[in-house]
Backbone bond lengths (Angstrom), bond angles and torsions (degrees), N, CA, C in turn:
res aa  C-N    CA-C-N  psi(-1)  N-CA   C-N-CA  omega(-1)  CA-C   N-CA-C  phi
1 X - - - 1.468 - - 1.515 111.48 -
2 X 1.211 110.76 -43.62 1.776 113.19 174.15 1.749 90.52 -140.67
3 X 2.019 66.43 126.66 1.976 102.29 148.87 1.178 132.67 -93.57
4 X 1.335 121.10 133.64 1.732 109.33 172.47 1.301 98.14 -122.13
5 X 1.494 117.96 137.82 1.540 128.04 -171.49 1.511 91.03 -134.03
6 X 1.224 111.79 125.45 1.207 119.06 176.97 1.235 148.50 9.75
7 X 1.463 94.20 57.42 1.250 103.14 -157.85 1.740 113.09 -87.84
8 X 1.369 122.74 141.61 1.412 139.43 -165.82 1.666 105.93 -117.73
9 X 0.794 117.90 165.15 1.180 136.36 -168.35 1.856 142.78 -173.56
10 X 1.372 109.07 97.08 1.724 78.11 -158.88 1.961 80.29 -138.17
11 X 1.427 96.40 136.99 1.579 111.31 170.30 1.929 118.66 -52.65
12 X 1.702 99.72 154.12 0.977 85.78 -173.12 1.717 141.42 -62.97
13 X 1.482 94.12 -5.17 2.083 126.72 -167.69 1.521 88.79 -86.82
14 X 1.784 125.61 3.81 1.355 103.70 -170.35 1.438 135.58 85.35
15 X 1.678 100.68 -1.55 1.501 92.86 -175.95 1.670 90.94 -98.92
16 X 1.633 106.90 155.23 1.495 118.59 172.07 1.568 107.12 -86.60
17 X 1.484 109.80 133.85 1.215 117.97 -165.08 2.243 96.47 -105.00
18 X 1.517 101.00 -42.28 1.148 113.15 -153.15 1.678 98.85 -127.16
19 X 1.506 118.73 148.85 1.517 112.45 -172.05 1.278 118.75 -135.96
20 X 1.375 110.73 8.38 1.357 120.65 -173.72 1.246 132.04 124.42
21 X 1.299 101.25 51.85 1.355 120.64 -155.35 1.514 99.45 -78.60
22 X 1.670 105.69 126.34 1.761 114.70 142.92 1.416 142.09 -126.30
23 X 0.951 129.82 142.66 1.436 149.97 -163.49 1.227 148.86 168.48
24 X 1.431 114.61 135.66 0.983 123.98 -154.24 1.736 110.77 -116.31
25 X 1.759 120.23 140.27 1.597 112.04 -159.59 1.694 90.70 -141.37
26 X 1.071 100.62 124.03 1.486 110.63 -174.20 1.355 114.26 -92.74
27 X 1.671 140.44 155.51 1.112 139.08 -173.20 1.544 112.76 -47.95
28 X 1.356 145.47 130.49 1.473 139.94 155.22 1.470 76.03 78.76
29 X 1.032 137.78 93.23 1.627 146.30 161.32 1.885 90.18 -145.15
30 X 1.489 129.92 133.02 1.435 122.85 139.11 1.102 120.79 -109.46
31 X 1.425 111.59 122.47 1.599 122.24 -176.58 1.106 132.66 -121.02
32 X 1.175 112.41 132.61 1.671 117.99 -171.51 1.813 104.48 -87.82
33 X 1.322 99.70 135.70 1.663 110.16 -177.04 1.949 77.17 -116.79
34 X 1.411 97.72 107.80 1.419 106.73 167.94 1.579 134.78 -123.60
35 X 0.722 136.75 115.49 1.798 153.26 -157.89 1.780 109.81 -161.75
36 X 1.215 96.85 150.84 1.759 122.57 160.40 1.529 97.55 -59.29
37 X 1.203 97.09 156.49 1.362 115.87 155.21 1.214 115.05 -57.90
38 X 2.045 95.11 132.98 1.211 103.27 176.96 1.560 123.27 94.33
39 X 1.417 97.63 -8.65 1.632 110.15 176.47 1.728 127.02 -91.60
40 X 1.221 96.46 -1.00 1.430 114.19 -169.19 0.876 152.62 85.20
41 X 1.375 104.54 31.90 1.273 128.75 -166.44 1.722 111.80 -76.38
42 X 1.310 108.29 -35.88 1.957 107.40 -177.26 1.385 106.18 -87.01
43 X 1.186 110.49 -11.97 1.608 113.89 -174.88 1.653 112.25 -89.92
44 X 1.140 95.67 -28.10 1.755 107.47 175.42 1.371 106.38 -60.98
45 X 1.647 105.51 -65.95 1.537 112.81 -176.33 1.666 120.06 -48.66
46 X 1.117 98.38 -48.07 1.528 111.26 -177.07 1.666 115.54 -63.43
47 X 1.312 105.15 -6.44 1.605 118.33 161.56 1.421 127.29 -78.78
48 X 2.027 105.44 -13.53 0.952 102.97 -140.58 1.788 105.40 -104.52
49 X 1.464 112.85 6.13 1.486 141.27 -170.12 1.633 108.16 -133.29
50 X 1.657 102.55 4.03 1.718 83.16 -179.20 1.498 113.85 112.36
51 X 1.657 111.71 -41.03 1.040 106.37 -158.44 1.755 132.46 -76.83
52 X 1.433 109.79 -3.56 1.626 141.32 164.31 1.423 101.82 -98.83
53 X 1.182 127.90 150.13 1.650 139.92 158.15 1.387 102.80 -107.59
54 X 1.602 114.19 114.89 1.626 112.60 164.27 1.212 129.10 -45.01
55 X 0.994 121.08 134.14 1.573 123.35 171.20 1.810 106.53 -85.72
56 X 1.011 111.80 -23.82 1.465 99.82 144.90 1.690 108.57 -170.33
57 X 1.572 109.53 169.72 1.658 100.01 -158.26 1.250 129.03 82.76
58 X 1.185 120.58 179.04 1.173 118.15 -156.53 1.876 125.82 -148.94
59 X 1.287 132.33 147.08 1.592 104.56 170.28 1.434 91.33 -139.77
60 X 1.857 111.73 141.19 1.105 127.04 -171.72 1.545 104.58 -124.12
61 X 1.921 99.70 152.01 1.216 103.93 -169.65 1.014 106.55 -145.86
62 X 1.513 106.87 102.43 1.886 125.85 -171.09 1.126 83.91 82.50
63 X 1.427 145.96 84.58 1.323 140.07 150.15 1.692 122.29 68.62
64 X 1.515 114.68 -14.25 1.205 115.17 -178.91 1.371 103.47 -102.82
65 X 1.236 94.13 158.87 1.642 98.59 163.73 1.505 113.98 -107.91
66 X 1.252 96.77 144.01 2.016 122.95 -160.25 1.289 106.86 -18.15
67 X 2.009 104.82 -56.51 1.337 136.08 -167.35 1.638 97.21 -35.05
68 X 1.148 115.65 -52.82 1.701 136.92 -159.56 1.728 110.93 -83.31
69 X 0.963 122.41 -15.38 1.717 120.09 175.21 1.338 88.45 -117.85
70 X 1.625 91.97 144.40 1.521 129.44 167.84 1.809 116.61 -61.85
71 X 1.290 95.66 116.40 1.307 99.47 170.22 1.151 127.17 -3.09
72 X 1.506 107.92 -86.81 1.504 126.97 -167.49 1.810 104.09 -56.56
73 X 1.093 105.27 -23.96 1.573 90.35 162.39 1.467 132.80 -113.16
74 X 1.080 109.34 23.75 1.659 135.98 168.09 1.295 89.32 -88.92
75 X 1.391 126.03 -73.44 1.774 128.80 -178.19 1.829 121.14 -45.49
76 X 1.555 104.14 -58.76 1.516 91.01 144.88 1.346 160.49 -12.86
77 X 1.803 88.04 -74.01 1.542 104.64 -172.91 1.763 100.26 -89.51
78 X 1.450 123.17 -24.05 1.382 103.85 179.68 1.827 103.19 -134.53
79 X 1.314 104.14 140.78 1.662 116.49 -147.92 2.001 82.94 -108.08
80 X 1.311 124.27 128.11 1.344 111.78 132.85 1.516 121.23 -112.95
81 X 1.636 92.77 163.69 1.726 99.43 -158.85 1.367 81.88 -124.44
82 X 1.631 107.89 113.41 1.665 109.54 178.98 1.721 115.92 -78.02
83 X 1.140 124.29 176.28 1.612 142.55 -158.31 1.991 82.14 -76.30
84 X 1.021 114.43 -74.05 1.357 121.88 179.12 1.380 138.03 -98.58
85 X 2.013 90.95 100.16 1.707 79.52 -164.92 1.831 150.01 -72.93
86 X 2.191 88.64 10.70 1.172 86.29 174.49 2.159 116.20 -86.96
87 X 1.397 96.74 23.56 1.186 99.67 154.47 1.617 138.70 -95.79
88 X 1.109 76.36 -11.21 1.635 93.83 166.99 1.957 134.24 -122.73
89 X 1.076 106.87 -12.42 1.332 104.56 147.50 1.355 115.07 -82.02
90 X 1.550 110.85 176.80 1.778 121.83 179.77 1.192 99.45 170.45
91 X 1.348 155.67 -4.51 1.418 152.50 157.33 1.565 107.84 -52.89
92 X 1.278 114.43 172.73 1.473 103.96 174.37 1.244 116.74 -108.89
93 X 1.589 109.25 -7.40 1.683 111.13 173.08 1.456 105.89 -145.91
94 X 1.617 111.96 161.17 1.381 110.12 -149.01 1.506 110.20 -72.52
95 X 1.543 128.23 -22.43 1.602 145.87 -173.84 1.754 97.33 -61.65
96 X 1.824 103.26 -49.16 1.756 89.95 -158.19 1.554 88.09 -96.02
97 X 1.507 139.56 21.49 1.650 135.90 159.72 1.351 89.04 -74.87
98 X 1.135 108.65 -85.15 2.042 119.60 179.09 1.135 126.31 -30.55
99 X 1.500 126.96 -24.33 1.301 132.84 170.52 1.693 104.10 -102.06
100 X 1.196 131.53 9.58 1.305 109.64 164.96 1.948 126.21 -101.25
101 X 1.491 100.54 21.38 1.347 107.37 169.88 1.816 104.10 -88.14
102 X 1.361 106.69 -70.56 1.481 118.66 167.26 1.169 112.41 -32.09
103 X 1.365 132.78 -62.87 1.622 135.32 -169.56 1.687 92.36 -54.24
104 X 0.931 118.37 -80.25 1.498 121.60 174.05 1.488 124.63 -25.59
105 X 1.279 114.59 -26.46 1.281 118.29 162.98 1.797 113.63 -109.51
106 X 0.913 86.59 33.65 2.093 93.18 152.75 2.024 107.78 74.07
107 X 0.940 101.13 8.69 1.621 100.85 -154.82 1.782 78.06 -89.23
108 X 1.930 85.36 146.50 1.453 108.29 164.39 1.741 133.21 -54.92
109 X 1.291 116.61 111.63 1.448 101.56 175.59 1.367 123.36 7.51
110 X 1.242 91.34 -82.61 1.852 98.45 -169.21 1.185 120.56 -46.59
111 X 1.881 110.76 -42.19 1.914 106.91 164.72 1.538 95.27 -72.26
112 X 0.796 151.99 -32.73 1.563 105.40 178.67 1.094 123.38 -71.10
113 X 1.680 133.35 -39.81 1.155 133.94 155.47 1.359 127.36 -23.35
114 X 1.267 124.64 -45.31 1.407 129.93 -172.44 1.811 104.22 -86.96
115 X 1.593 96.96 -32.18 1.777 98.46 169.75 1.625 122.16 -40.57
116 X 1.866 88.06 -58.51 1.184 96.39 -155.63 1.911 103.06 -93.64
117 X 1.276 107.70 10.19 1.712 110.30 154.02 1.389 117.36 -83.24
118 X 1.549 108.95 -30.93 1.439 129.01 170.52 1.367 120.98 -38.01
119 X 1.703 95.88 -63.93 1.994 105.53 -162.77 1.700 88.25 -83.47
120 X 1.202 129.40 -39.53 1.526 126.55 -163.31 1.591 90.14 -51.03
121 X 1.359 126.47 -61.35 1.277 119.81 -153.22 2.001 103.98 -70.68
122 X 1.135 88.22 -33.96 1.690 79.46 -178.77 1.552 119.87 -83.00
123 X 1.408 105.18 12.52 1.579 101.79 158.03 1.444 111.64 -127.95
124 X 1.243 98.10 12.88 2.164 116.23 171.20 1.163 98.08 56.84
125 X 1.360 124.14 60.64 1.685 134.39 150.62 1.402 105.97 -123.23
126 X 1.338 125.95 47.52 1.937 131.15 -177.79 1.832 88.38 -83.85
127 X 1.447 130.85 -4.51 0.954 111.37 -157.64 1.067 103.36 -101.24
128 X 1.422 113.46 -29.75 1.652 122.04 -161.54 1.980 100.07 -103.84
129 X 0.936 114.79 44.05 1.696 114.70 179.71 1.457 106.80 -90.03
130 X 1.843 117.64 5.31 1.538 89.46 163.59 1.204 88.05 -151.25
131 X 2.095 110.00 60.14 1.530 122.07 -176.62 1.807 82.30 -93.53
132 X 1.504 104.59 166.61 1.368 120.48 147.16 1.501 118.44 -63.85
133 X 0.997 141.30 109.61 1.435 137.78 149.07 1.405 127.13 -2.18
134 X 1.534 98.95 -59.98 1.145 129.64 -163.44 1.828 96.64 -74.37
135 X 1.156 115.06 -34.99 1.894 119.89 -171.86 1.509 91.24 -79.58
136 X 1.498 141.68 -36.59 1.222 140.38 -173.54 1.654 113.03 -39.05
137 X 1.593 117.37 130.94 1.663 111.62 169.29 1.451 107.82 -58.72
138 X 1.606 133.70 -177.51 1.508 124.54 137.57 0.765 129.31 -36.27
139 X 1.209 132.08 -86.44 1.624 135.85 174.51 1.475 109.78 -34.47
140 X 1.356 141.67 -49.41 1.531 133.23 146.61 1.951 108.53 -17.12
141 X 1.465 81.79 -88.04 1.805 83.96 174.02 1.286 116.43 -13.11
142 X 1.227 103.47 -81.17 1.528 109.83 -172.96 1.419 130.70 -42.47
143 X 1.407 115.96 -54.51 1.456 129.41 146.18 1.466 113.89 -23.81
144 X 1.357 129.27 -70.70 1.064 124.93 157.85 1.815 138.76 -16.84
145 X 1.599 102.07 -60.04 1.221 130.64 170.27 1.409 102.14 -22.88
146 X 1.418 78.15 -78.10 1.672 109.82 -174.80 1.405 117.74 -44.02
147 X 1.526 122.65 -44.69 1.213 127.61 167.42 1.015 133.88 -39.20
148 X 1.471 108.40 -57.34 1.801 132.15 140.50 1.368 116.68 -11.08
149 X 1.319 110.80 -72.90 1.440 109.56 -179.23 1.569 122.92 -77.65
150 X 1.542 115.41 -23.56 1.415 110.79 174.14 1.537 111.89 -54.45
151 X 1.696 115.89 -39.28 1.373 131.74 -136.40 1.384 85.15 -84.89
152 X 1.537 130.44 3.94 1.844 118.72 178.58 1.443 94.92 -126.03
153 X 1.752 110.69 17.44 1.413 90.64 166.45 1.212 141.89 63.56
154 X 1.525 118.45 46.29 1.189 126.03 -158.87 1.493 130.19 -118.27
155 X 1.052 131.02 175.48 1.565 109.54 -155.71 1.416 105.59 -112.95
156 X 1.530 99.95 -29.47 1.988 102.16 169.76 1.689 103.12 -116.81
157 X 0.993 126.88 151.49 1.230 123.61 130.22 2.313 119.27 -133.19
158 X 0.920 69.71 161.79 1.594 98.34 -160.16 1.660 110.61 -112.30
159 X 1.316 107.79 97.06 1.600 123.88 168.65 1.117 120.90 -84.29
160 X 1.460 114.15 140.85 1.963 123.43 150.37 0.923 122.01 -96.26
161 X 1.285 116.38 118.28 1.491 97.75 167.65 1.407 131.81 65.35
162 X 1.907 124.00 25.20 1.289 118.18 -151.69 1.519 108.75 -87.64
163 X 1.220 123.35 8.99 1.464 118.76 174.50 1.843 110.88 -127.39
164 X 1.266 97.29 39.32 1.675 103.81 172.63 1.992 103.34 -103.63
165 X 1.371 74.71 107.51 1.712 73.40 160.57 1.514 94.83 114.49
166 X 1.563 121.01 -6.84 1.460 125.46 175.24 1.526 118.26 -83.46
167 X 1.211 134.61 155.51 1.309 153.88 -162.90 1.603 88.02 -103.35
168 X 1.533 124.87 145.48 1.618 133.15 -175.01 1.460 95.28 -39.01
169 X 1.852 107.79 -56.17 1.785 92.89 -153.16 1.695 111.67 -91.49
170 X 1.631 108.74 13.36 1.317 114.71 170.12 1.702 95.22 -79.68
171 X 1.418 134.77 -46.75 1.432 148.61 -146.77 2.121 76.46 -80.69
172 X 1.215 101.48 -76.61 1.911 84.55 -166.10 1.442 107.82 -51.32
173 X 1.348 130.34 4.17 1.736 108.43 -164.05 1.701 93.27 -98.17
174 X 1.600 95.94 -43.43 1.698 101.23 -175.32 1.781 100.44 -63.33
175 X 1.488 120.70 -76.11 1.602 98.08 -177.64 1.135 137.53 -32.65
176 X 1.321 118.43 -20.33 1.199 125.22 -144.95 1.950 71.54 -99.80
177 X 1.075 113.83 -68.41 1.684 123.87 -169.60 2.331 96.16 -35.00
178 X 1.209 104.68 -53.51 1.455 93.63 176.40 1.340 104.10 -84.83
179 X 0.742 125.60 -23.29 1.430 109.41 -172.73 2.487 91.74 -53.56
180 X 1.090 102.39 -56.18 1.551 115.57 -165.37 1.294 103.61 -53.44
181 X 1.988 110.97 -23.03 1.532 79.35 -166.06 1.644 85.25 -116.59
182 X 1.104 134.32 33.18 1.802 133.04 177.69 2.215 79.91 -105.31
183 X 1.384 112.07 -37.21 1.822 106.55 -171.40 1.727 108.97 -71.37
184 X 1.444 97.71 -46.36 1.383 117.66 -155.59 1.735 109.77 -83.44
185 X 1.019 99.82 -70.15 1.772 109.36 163.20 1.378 120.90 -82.16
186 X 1.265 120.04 8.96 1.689 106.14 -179.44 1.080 141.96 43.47
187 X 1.843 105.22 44.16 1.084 102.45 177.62 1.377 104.52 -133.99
188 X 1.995 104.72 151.05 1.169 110.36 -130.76 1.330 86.75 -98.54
189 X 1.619 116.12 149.65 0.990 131.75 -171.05 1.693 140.68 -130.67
190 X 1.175 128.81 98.26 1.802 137.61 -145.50 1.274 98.33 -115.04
191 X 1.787 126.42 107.11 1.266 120.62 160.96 1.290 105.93 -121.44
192 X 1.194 117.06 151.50 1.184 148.17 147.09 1.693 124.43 -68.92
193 X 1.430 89.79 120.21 1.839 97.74 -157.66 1.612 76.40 -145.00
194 X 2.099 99.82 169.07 0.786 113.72 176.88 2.097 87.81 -138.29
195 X 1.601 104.26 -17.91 1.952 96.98 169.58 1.313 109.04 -60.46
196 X 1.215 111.84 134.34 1.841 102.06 -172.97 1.813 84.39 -104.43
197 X 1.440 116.22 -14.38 1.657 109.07 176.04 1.578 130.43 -59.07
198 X 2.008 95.33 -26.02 1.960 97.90 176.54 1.229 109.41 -56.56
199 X 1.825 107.23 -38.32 1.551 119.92 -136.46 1.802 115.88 -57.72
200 X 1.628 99.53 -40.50 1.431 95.10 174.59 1.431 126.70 -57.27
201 X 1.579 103.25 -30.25 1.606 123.66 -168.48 1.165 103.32 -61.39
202 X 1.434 131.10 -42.60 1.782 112.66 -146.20 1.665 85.30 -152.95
203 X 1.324 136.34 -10.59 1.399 120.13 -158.43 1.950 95.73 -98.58
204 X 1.497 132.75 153.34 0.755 125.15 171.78 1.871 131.62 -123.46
205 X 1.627 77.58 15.39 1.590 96.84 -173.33 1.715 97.88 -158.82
206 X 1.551 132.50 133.85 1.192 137.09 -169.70 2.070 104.00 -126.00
207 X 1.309 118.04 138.80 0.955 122.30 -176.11 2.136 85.95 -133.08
208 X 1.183 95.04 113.64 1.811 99.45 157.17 1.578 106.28 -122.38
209 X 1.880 79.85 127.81 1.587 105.88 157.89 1.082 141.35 -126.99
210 X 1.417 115.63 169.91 1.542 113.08 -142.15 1.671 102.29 -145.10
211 X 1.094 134.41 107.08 1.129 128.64 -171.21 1.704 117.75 24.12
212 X 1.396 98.54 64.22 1.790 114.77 169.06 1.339 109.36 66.12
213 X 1.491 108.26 35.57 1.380 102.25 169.15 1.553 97.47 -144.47
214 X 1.429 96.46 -174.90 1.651 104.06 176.91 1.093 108.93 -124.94
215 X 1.275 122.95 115.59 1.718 141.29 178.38 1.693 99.88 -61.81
216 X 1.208 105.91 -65.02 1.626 103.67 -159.33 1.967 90.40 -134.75
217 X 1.022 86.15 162.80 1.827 100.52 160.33 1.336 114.59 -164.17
218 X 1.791 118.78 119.54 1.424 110.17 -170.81 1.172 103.33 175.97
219 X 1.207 131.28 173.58 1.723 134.48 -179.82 1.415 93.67 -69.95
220 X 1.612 107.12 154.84 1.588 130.37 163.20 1.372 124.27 -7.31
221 X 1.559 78.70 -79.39 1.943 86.17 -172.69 1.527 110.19 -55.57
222 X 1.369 134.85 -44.72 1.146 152.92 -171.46 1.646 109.14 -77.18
223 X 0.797 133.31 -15.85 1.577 149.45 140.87 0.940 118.09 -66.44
224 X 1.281 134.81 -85.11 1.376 135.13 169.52 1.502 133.94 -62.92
225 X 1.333 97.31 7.71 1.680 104.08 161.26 1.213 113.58 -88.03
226 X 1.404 148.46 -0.75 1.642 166.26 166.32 1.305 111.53 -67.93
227 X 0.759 160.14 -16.70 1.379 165.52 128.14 1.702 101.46 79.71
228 X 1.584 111.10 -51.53 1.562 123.31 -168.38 1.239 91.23 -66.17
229 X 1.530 120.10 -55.60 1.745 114.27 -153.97 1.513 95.01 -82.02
230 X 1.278 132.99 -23.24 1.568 115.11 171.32 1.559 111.29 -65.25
231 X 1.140 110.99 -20.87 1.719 119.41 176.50 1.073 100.06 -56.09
232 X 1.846 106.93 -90.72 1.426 108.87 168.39 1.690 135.68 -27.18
233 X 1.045 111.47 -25.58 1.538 121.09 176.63 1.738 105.75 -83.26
234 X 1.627 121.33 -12.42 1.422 118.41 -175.01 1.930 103.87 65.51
235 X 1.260 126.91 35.37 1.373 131.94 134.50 0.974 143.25 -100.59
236 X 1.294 137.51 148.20 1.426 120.04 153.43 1.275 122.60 -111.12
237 X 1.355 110.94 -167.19 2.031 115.72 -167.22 1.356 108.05 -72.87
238 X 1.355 137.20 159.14 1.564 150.30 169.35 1.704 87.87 -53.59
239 X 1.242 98.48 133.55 1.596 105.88 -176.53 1.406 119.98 -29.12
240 X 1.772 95.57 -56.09 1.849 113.27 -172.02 1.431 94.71 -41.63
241 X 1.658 111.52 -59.31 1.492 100.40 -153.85 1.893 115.24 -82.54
242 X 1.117 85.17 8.72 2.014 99.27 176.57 1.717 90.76 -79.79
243 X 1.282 128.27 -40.10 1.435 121.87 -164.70 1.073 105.11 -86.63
244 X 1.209 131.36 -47.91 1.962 147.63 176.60 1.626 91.33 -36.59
245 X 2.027 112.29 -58.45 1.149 105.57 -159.90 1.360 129.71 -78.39
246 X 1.368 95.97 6.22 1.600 98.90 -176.00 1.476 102.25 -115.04
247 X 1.152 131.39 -13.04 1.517 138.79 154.78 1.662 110.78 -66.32
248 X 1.071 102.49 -39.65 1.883 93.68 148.54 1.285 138.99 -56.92
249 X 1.471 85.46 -58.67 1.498 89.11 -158.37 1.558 104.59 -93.88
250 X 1.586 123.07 -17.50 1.691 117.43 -173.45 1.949 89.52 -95.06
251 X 1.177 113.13 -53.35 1.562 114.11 -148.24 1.890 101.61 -93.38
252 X 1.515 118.35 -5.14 1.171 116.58 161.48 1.376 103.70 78.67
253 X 1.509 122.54 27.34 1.759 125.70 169.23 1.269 109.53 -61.25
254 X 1.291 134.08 138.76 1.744 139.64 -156.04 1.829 80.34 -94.96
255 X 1.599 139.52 71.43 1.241 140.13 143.25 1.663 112.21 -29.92
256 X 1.644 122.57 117.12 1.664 114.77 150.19 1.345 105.40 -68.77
257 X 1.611 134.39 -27.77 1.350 118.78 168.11 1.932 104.69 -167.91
258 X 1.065 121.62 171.41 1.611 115.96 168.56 1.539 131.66 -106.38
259 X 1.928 82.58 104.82 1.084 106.15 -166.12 2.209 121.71 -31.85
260 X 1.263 116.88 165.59 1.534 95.57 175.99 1.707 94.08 -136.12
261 X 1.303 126.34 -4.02 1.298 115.27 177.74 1.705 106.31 -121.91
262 X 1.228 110.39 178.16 1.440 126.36 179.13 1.807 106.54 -61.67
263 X 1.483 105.88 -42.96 1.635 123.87 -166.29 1.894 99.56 -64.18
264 X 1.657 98.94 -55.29 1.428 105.78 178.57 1.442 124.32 -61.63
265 X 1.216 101.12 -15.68 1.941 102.38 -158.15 1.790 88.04 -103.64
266 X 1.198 113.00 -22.92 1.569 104.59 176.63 1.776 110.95 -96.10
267 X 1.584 121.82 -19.71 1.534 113.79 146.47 1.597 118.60 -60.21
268 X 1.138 116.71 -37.00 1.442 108.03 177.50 1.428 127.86 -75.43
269 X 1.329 106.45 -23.54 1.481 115.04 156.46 1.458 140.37 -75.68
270 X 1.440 93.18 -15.18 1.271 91.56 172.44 1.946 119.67 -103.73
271 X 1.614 84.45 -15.22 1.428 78.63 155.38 1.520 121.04 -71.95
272 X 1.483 125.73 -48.84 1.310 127.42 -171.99 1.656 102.59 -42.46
273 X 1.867 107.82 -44.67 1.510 104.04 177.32 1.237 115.27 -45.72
274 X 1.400 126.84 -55.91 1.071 124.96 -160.33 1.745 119.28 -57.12
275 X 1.537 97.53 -70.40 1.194 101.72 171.44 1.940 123.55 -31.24
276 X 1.287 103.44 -31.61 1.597 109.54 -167.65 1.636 95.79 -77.77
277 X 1.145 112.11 -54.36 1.785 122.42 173.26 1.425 106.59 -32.95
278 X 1.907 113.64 -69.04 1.307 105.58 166.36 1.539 134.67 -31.75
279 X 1.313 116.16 -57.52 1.301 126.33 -177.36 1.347 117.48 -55.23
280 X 1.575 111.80 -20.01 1.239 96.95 -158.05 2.081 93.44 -106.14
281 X 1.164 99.57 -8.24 1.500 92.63 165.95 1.361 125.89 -83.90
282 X 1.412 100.70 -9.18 1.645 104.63 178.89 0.972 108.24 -86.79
């Protein structure tokens, strides 16, 4: 669905933001664009709807490049959900925030109405559609955001940063909420994180960067089996697999591989149990 061909990037003070970035994100793909601060991670995304102009290179969507589709359906078809959502709300109640993507794209009252009953319910805010904005918690906010962009129906959207500033069971309610609609509705989904702990959970494709470039790009295990370039990148492993890896590699545990979630690291242990149980009856 989106290409990135070498794409460059450098602010107007001269500093280089971006170094040649490539990649490629396939329909119903969720991907983590992961780096430290400062690696380029908001600057990438923000390329990825239009809203940066390359300084050189390019990113294409469905085969075109950005330059070549009309706005209003660049905004449509791909949603970003900024780091802070009081930058992106401004209505005074949550119904006419959610209805000002649709209105903007020409649709009849009544479809927007039913839109914006639509996205409210699929992020379970149908209740608060004639809350103040302004009375909303964070994690509310955000939900919201999101609403926004479901309600134009779109096929990617693209997060920063969407679990900064959340409380643990705000962080499982929101993944868990994309996670349902990147499975359920198929729509494809690119955030930008700097927890490398969600990533095994819900992401199904990993891009790490490193001062405007891309170290690696690839599923989990195959990412996080690099150990050097996560160095170099200034990360480390999802906790589980920080402990797996040093029970390998310091204490000499006979690992079939290192585990990256809670589910895996307790199958692998209980195989290791087993096998040891055996041995010791023989």
């Amino acid at each position: 669905m989106l290409k990135i061909e070498g794409l460059h990037y450098t602010y107007e003070d001269g500093t280089p933001a971006l170094n040649g970035i490539d990649l490629e994100i396939g329909q119903g793909d969720f991907v983590a664009v992961l780096g430290s601060n400062g690696s380029g991670k908001s600057t990438l995304i923000r390329h990825l709807n239009g809203l940066y102009k390359p300084s050189l290179g390019r990113v294409l969507f469905q085969g075109k490049p950005l330059g070549d589709v009309e706005e209003a359906e660049i905004f449509s078809k791909i949603g970003i959900v900024f780091q802070d959502p009081d930058d992106q709300l401004f209505a005074s109640t949550v119904e006419e925030d959610v209805a000002f993507g649709p209105t903007n794209m020409g649709l009849p009252p009544e479809e927007i109405k039913e839109r914006v009953h639509q996205a409210l319910h699929m992020v379970n805010m149908q209740d608060f559609a004639r809350k103040s904005v302004h009375a909303l918690s964070h994690g509310q906010k955000k939900r919201i955001c999101i609403a926004g962009i479901l309600a134009m129906q779109p096929e990617i959207i693209v997060l920063d940063e969407p679990t900064a500033g959340l409380d643990p069971m705000g962080v499982h309610l929101l993944m868990h909420l994309l996670e349902d609609l990147n499975r359920e509705k198929g729509i494809t989904m690119i955030m930008a994180t700097h927890v490398v702990d969600l990533v095994p959970l819900f992401m199904s494709r990993i891009a790490i960067l490193s001062r405007g470039e891309v170290l690696r790009y690839g599923a989990p295990d195959e990412v996080f089996g690099d150990s050097e370039m996560l160095q170099k990148a200034k990360l480390h492993l999802p906790l589980i697999a920080e402990l797996m890896h040093i029970l390998k590699t310091r204490d000499n545990v006979k690992l079939h591989h290192v585990p990256l979630t809670v589910g895996e690291a307790r199958r692998e242990i209980l195989r290791l149990l087993t096998v040891e149980d055996v041995k010791q009856r023989v």
